[in-house]
Each structure stands twice: as structure tokens, then as C-alpha cells.
N, CA, C and O of each residue as an XYZ file, in Angstrom:
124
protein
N       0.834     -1.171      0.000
C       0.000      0.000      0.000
C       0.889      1.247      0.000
O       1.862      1.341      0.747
N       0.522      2.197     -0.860
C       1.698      3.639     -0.963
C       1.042      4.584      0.217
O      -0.132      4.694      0.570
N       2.502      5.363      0.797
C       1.880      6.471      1.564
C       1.034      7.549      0.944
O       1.196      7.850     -0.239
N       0.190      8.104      1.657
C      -0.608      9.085      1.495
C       0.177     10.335      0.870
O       1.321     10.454      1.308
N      -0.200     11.227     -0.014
C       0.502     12.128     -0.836
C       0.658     13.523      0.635
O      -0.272     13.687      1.425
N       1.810     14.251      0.705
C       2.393     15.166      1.145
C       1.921     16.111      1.351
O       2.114     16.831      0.371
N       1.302     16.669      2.170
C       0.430     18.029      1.922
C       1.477     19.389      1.776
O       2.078     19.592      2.832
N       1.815     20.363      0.674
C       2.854     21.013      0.322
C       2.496     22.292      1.172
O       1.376     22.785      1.036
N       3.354     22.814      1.995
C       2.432     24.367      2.439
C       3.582     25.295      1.886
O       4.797     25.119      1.976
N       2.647     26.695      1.081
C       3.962     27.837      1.058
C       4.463     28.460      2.223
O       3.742     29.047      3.029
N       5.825     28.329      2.336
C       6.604     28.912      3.311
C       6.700     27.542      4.412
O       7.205     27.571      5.534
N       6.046     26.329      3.718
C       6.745     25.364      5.187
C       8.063     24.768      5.050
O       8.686     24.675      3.993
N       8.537     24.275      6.477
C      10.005     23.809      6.210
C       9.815     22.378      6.224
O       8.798     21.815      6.628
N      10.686     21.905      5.834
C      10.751     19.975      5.572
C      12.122     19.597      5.644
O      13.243     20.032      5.381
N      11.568     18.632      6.098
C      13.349     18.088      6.712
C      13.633     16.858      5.337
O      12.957     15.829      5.322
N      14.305     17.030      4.646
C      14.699     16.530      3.363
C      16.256     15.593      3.825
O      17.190     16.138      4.412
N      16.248     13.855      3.334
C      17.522     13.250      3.629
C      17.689     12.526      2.640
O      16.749     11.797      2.322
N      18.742     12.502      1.967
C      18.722     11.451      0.773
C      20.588     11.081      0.709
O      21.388     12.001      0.541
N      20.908     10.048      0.824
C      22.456      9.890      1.051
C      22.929      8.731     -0.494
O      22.191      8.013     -1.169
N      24.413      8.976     -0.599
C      24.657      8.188     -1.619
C      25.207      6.890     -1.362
O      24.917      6.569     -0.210
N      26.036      5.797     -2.083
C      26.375      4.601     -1.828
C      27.773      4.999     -0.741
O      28.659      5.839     -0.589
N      27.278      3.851     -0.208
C      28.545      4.241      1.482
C      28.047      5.177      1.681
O      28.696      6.182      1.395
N      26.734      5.361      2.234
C      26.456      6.863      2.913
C      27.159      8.402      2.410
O      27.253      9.404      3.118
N      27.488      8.292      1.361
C      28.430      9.746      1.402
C      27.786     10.649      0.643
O      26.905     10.146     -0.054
N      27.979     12.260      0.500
C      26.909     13.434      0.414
C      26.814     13.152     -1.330
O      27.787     12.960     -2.060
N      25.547     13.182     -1.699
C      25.124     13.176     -2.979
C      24.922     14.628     -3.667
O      24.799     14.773     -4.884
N      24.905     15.618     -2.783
C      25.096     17.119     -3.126
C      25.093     17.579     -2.363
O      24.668     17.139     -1.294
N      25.752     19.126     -2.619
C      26.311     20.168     -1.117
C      25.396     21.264     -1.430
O      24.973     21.485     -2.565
N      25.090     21.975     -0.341
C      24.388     23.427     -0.621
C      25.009     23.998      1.135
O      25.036     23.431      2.227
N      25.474     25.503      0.611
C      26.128     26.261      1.380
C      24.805     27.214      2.152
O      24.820     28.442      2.069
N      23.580     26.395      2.969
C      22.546     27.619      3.790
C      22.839     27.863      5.018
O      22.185     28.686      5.657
């Protein structure tokens, strides 16, 4: 069964994680 779709809000924050093989950073951002 798929999860329920995301409710998007403008101006909300989300905690976003996505890692590469051996755990290591798949992209950098300088915030």
C-alpha cells in the first residue's frame, strides 16, 4: 500500500535526507 501524498504548504520547512552509496553526500548546498 503507498503512503498518502504530502500536503505542500507555502513557506513550510521539511526536513529533506537522501544519502549516496557508502552513505556519502550526494550534493552540497552552502545555507
Amino acid at each position: 500500500m503507498a503512503r498518502p501524498l504530502r500536503i505542500a504548504l507555502a513557506g513550510g520547512r521539511y526536513h529533506v535526507t537522501a544519502r549516496g552509496n557508502e552513505r556519502r553526500a550526494i550534493f552540497r548546498d552552502d545555507v
